[in-house]
C-alpha positions in Angstrom: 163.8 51.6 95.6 162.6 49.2 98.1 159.0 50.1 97.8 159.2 49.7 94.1 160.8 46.2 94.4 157.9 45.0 96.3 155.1 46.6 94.2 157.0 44.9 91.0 157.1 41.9 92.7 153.4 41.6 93.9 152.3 42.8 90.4 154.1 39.8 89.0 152.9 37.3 91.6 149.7 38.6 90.3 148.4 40.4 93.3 147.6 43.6 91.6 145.1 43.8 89.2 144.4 46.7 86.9 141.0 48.4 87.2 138.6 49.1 84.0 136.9 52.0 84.1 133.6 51.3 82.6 131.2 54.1 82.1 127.7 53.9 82.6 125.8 56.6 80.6 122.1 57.4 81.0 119.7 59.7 78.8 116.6 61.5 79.3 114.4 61.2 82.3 115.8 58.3 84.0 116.8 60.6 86.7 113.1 60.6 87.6 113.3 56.6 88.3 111.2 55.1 91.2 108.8 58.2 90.4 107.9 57.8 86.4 105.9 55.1 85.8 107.0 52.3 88.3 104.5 50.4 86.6 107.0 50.7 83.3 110.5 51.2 84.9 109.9 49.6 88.7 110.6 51.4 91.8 113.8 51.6 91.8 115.9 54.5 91.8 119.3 55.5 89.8 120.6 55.5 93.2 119.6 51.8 94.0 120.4 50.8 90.5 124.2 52.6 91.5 124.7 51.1 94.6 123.6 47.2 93.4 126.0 48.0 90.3 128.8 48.9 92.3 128.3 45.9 94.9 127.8 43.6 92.2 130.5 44.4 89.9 133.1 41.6 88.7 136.7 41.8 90.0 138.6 44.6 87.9 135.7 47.2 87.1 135.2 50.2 88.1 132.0 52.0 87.4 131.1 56.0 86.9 127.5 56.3 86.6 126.2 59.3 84.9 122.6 60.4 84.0 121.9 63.8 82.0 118.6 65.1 80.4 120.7 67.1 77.7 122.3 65.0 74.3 125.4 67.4 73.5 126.5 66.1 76.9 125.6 62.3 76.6 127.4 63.0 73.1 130.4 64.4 75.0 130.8 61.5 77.6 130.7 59.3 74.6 133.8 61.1 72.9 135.2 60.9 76.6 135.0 56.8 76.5 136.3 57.0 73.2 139.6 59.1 74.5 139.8 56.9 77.8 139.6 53.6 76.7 136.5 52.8 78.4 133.8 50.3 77.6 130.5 51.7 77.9 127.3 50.4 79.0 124.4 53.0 77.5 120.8 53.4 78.1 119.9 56.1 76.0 116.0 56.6 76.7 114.1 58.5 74.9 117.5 59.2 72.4 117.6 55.7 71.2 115.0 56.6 68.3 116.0 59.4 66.7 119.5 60.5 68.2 121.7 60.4 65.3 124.4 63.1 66.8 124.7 60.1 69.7 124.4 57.0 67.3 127.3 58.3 66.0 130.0 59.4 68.7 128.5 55.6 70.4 129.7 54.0 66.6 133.2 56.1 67.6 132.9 54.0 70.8 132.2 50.4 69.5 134.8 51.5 66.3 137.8 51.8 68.4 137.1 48.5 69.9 135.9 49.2 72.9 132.6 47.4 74.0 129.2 49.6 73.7 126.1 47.4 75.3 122.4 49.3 74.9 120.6 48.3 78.0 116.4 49.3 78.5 114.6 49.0 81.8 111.6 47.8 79.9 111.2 45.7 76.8 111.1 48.7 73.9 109.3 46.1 71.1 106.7 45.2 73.8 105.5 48.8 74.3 104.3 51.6 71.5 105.2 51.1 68.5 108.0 54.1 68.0 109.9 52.5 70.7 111.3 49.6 68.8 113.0 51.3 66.7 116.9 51.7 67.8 119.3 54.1 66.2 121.9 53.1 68.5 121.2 48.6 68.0 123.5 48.0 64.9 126.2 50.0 65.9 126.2 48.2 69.7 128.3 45.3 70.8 124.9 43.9 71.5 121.6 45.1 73.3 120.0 43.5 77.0 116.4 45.2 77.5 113.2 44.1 79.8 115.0 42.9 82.8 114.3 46.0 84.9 117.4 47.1 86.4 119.1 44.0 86.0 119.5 44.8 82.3 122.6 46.6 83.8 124.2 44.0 85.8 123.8 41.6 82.7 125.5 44.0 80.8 128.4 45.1 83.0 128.6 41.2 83.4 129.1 40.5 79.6 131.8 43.5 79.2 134.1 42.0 82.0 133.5 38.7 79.8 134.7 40.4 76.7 137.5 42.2 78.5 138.8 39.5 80.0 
């Protein structure tokens, strides 16, 4: 009884703050970062990108970073943020042009209200011409691309905003 007077108390005087868990999804061959095409993506790894992310990340968030090769699961962790109430920030790689299955369990995402921000590594419209196009863009809470992995922090930064 004691132990739950104080932890009432503290979470009144505002001492306890509850965590968002945000999800950070990741499609096809950015597991291979800091070996494919530094000259495109940089040298960083997922790893490095994971560890800035998590020292970086605003009061409140929590972050699971996830990177699959496979779209039936991306589609699945999407259908997971949907049941859990989690914003999501999504790089879908080489899914973002023609992943209809995943444009629409992200829509499920950004339709329940919860925040869905498209990050890219690179600038898409600045490369061939295929990779401008975005099946995921008009159903996102908005798209960040060509900061390198930065693109990530800006995102995770704008969801804290918008959950704020």
């Amino acid at each position: 009884m004691v132990a739950r007077a104080r932890t009432e108390a503290a979470r009144l005087a505002g001492r306890l703050t509850t965590m968002t868990t945000v999800l950070v999804l990741n499609g096809p061959n950015l597991g291979r970062l800091g070996t494919r095409e530094p000259e495109v993506y940089g040298s960083a790894t997922l790893d490095d990108i994971r560890a800035d992310l998590e020292a970086s990340a605003p009061a409140g968030i929590e972050l699971e970073l996830r990177q699959t090769d496979h779209e039936g699961e991306l589609i699945g962790w999407l259908h997971e943020a949907v049941d859990r109430g989690c914003p999501v920030v999504l790089n879908p790689a080489a899914f973002t042009h023609y992943s209809y299955g995943m444009r629409d369990a992200a829509a499920m995402v950004s339709k329940s209200g919860l925040p869905l921000i498209e990050v890219h590594l690179s600038n898409p419209h600045s490369r061939e011409a295929f990779r401008g196009y975005s099946v995921v863009s008009e159903i996102a809470t908005g798209v960040i691309a060509g900061f390198g992995p930065d693109s990530y922090r800006l995102a995770i930064d704008q969801i804290g905003r918008l959950i704020g």
